[in-house]
N, C-alpha and C positions, 0 to 999 in steps of 0.2 A: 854398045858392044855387049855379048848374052857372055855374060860370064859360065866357064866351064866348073860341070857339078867338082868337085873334088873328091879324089882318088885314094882308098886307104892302102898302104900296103902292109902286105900278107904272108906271111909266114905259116907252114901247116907241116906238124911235126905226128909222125905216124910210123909205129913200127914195120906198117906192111906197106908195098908201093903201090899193092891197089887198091887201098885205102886213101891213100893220098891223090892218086891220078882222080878217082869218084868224087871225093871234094871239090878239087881243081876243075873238074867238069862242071858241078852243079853249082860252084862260085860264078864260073863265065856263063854259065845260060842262065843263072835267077839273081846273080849278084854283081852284075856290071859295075858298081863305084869300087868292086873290091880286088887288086893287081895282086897277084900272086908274086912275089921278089925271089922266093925260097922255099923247100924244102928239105925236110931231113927224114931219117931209119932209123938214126942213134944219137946217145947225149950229147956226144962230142960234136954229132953234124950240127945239130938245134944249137950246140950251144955258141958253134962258129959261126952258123948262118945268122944267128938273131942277132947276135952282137955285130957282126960286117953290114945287114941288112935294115939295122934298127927298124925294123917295120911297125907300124901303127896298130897293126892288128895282130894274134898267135892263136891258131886251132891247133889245139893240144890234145892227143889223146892220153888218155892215163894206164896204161898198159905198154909202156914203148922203151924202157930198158930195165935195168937194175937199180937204178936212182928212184929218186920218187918225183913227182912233178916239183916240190918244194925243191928242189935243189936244182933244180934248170932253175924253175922262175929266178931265189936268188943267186943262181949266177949271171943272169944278167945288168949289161951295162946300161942300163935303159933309164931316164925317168918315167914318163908314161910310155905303158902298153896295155892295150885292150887282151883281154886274156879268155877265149871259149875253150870250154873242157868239153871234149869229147868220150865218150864212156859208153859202156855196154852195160851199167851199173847203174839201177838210177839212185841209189842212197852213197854214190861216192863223195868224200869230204876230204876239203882239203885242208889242211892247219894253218892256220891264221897265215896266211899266201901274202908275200912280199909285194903284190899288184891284184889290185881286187876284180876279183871275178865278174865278166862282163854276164855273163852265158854259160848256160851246160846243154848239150847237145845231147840225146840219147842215138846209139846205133842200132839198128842202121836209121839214120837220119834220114828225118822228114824235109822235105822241101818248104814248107811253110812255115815251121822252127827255124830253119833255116834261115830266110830271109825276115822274119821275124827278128833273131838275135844280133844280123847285121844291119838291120834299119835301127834296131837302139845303138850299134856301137855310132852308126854315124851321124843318126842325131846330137851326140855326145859328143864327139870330132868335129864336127863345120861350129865356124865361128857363127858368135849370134849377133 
């Protein structure tokens, strides 16, 4: 029996929706292991989705409300989560982050960072 690869699920928090739909596209045609569960616009949506969806994985951009990204991450109810920051920054830092930084993404993102960032989160996810 070929056992099936295993599936991360995916959370992608973005203040703009066509910033998120372009993810969501370029997850399914270069990142097959990776199910999108959820998205959000705002703190409040991220902060419901993540916590109802507990998803394995979170593309975060850092530009998406009046919070800071430190105050999503600890308001989640999570033990692990793989955590990619997405930015138009490339010197953005984030303060000693409640779930350690998997990835930083720069926009507009490349497809080969891309799936770069997500073959180390699931290297790091499948058991060994």
């Amino acid at each position: 029996m070929e056992l099936k690869p295993i599936k991360m699920k995916a959370v992608l928090v973005d203040n703009m929706r066509l910033n998120i739909e372009l993810l969501e596209t370029f997850l399914r045609l270069y990142c097959p292991r990776v199910n999108v569960v959820g998205t959000a616009e705002s703190f409040d949506e991220a902060h419901e989705v993540i916590n109802k969806e507990q998803p394995d994985i979170l593309f975060l951009d850092t530009e998406i409300f009046n919070n800071t990204v430190n105050e999503l991450l600890n308001s989640i109810r999570q033990e692990n989560i793989y955590v990619i920051i997405i930015s138009v920054y490339d010197n953005y830092i984030i303060e000693r982050p409640k779930y350690p930084i998997t990835g930083y993404l720069l926009k507009p993102i490349r497809i080969t960072e891309l799936i770069a960032v997500v073959n180390k989160a699931l290297s790091d996810f499948e058991p060994k």
